[in-house]
N, C-alpha and C positions, 0 to 999 in steps of 0.2 A: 776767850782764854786770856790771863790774864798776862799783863808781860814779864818775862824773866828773866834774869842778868845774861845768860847765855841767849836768849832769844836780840838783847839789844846790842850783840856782837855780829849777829848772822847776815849772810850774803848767800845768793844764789848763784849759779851759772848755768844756764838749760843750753848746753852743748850739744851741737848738731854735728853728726856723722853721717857720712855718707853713705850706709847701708843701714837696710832694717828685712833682707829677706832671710839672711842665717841670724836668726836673734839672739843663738846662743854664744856668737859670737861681741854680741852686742852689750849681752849682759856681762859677758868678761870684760868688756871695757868697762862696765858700771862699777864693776870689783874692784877694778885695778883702781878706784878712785877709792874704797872702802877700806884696803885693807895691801899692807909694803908686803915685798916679795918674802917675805919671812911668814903670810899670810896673817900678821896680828894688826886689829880693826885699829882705826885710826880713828882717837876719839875726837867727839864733837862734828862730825861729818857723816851726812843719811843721804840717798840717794831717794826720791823720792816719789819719782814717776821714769818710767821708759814708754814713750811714745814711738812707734813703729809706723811708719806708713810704706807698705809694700810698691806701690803703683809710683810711689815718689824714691822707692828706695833712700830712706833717706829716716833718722830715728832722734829724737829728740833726748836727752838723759839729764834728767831735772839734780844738779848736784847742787846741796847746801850745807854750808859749815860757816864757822867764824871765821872771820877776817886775818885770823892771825893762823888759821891752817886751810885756808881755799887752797892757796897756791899748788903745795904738794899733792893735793885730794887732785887739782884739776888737768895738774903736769901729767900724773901717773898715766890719769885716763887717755892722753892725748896720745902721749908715748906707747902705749898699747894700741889704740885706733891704728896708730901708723905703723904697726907691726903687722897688724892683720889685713888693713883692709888697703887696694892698690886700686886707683884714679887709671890707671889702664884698663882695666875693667869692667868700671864700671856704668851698670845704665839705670836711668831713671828720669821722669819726665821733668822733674822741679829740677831747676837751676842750681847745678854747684861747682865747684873748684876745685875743692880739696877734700883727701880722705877724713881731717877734721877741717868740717867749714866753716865753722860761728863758733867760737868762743868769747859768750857775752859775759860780762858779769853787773850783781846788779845789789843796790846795797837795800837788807830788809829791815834790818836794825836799827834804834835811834840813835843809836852811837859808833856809827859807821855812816861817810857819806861818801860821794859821788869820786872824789877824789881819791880816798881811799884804795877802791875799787878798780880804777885807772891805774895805781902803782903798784898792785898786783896785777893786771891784765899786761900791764908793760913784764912785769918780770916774768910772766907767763911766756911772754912771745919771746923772751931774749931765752929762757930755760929749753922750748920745746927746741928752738933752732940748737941750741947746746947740744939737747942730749938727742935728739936725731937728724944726723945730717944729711943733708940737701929739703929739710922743710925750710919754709919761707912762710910771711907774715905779712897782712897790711893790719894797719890798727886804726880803731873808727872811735867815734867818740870821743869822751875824757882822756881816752889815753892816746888818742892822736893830738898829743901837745904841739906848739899851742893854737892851730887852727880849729880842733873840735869837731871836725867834721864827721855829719853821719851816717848811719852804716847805708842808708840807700845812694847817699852820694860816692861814699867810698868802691858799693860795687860798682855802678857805673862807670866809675874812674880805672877799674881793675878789669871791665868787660864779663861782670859775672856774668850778665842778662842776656849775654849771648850765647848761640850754641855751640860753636866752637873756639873757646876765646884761644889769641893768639899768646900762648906763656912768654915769647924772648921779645915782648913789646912787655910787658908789666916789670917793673920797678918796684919790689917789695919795702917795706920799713924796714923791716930785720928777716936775715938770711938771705943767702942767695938767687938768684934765678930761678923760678919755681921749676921743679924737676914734676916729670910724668906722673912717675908714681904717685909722691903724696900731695902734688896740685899746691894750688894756693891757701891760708888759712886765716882768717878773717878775727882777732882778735880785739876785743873794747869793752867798754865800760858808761853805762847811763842807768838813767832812774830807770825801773823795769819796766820792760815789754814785755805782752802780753802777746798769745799768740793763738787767734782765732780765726776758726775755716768755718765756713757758710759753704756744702754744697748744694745746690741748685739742679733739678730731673730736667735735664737737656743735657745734648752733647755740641749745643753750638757754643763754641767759643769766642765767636767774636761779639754773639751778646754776653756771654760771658766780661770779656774784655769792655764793656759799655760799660756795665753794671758795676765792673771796681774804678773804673773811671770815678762813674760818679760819685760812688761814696769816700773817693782817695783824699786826703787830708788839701793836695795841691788844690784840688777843684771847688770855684767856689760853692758854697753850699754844702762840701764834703764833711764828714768826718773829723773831728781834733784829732792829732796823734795816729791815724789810723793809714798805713803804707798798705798799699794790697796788688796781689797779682789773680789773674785768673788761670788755672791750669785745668788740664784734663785730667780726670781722677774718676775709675772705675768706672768707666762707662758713662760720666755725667763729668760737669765744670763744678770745681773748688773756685771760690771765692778765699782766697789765702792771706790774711790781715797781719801784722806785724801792727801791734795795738801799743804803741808811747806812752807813754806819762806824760803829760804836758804840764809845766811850771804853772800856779796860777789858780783861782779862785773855780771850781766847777761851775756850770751854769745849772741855776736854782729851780730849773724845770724838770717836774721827772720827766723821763722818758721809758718808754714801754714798760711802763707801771714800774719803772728803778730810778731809783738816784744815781747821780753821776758817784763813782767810788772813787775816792778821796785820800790819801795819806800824807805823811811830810816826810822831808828827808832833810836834814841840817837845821830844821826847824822852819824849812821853808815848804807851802803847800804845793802838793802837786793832785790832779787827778787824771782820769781815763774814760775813753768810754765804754760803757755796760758794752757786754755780749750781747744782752737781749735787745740794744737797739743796733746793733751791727746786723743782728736776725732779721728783727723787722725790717731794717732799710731794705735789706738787699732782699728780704720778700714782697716789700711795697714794691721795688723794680723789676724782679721777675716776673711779677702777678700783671702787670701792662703787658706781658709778655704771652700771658695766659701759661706762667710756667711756676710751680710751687718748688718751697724749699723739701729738700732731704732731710739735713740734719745739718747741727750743728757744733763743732771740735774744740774744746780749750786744752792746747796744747801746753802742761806747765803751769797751770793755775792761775790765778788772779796774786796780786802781791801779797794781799790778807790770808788767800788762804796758805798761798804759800808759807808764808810764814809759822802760821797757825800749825800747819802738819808739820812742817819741820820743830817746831817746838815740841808738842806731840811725840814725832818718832825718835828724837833722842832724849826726852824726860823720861821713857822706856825703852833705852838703849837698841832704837830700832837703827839697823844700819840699811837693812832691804829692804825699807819700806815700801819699796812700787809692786812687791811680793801680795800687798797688802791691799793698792790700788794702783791696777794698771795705766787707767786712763779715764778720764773724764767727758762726760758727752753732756749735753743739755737737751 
C-alpha cells in the first residue's frame, strides 16, 4: 500500500488490560477510545484488533491514530478500564499490576519518531493520574527521561514478576501510592514491539522455562530484541515473547525461508525478528524434548502490517476494525 499523508502521522498503542473474560466489557473500553461521551467518533483514530486471552485474563486493544490525537483516544480508554475493572479481583496466570497495565506507545509513521511518542506517553501518565485518582504510573522507555530504561528492567524494579508484589515498597513516577483497586500502570514509549506466543503440547513448565531461556535476547546465542516468559496456558506452556526492534542493520541471512523485517524510524534503520524463526527456534528446542509446537499468536501485528490496516481502516472511515479481524494466528 502505498504511503499517505495521514499514514506518516500515525502511532500505535496495543494497551493491555487486565481482563479479557467479560469481553463486552472490554470492547467498551475499545469505544471509549473511538468515540467522546457525546458518542461522536473521533476522527483519525481505529481500533484495530482486541486480543482476549481468557487463561491469562488479560486483553490486548491495538489503538492507532495520529500523533496529534493518540493522547485523548488513549486517556479515554484508560479512564474507562479503570472504572470497570478492580485489581481486587482479579485472577489470572500472566503477571500484572494494574487494572491498565502497559500503555505502550510506538511511532509507525515517517514523520513521527521515538521522542514524540514519549511526550505523549509522559502526558498520558500525568492525564490518567489527573483524571482518576489514586492511579499511579512508572514510565519505561523514551519517556523514562533521561535514564531510558526498559520496560523489562522497569518491571523488575517495580516487582511485576512476582506474585504478590508488595505496593507500599514501589515508588511510582506519577501519582500516588499504588492503591488496591486500580494497581500499578506501566506507561512508555519505543520503536514497536511485537508480541508473539509459541505454545508448545506439554504441561512442564520448567522446560518450558529452559526453552525461553535460551531463545531470550540476554542469552548468548538468543534471539535479537526478543524478552520471553514461559506460562501455563490451557493445558500446555506459552512461550510469551515481547519481540523489539533493535537499531541497526538486520543480518543478511534468511531465516526460516524469511528475511529479517526491516523499517526506519527518524531515518534511522531498525529491524526485528521474523515470527517464523521464533517458531522454529522454540520447535527446534521442544523437538529434543520429543515435544511439538501447537500454534503460534501475533498479538497486534507486525509494524508493516500494522500500519498498512490502519491506513486501510480509516481511508474507509473504519473505526471497529477488530469487528473486521479479531485476531491473527500463523
Amino acid at each position: 500500500m502505498a504511503s499517505t499523508s495521514l499514514g506518516r502521522r500515525l502511532v500505535a498503542c496495543l494497551l493491555n488490560v487486565s481482563e479479557a473474560r467479560r469481553k463486552d466489557l472490554v470492547e467498551t473500553v475499545a469505544k471509549a477510545a473511538l468515540y467522546d461521551s457525546a458518542g461522536v467518533r473521533r476522527e483519525e483514530t481505529t481500533v484495530l484488533n482486541i486480543f482476549n486471552d481468557h487463561d491469562y485474563n488479560r486483553s490486548v486493544i491495538t489503538i492507532v491514530s495520529t500523533i496529534d490525537s493518540i493522547r485523548e483516544a488513549v486517556l479515554s480508554a484508560c479512564e474507562k478500564a479503570c472504572g470497570l475493572f478492580d485489581m481486587r479481583t482479579h485472577t489470572g496466570v500472566h503477571p500484572c499490576m494494574g487494572a491498565v497495565d502497559l500503555v505502550p506507545i510506538y511511532p509507525l509513521g515517517e514523520e513521527v519518531g521515538v521522542e514524540d511518542c514519549a511526550e505523549e506517553a509522559r502526558a498520558v501518565a500525568q492525564g490518567l493520574t489527573e483524571r482518576v485518582r489514586g492511579t499511579s504510573v512508572f514510565l519505561f522507555g523514551w519517556a523514562d527521561s533521561p535514564r531510558q530504561r526498559g520496560l523489562a528492567q522497569r518491571r523488575k524494579e517495580m516487582g511485576w514478576f512476582k506474585k504478590t508484589a508488595d505496593m507500599q515498597e514501589i515508588r511510582p513516577d506519577v501519582g500516588p501510592l499504588p492503591q488496591k483497586r486500580f494497581g500499578l500502570t506501566g506507561v512508555g514509549a519505543s520503536p514497536y514491539v511485537m508480541n508473539c506466543n509459541v505454545t508448545i503440547d506439554t504441561q512442564d513448565i520448567a522446560m518450558g522455562r529452559s526453552i525461553a531461556a535460551a531463545i531470550r535476547e540476554s542469552t548468548p546465542g538468543g534471539l535479537p530484541g526478543v524478552q520471553v516468559l514461559a506460562l501455563p496456558h490451557e493445558g500446555a506452556v506459552e512461550i510469551a515473547c515481547n519481540v523489539e526492534s533493535v537499531q541497526g542493520t538486520p543480518p543478511s541471512q534468511m531465516t526460516a525461508g524469511q528475511p529479517w523485517p526491516a523499517f526506519t524510524i527518524g531515518g534511522q534503520p531498525y529491524y526485528h525478528a521474523p515470527a517464523s524463526l521464533i517458531t522454529a527456534r522454540v520447535s527446534e528446542l521442544a523437538g529434543r524434548h520429543n515435544v511439538s509446537t501447537k500454534s503460534t499468536a501475533l498479538v497486534g501485528f507486525t509494524p508493516h502490517q500494522c500500519r498498512g490496516l490502519a491506513e486501510l481502516a480509516l481511508s474507509q472511515e473504519i473505526a471497529e476494525y477488530w469487528k473486521e479481524q479479531r485476531k491473527i494466528h500463523m
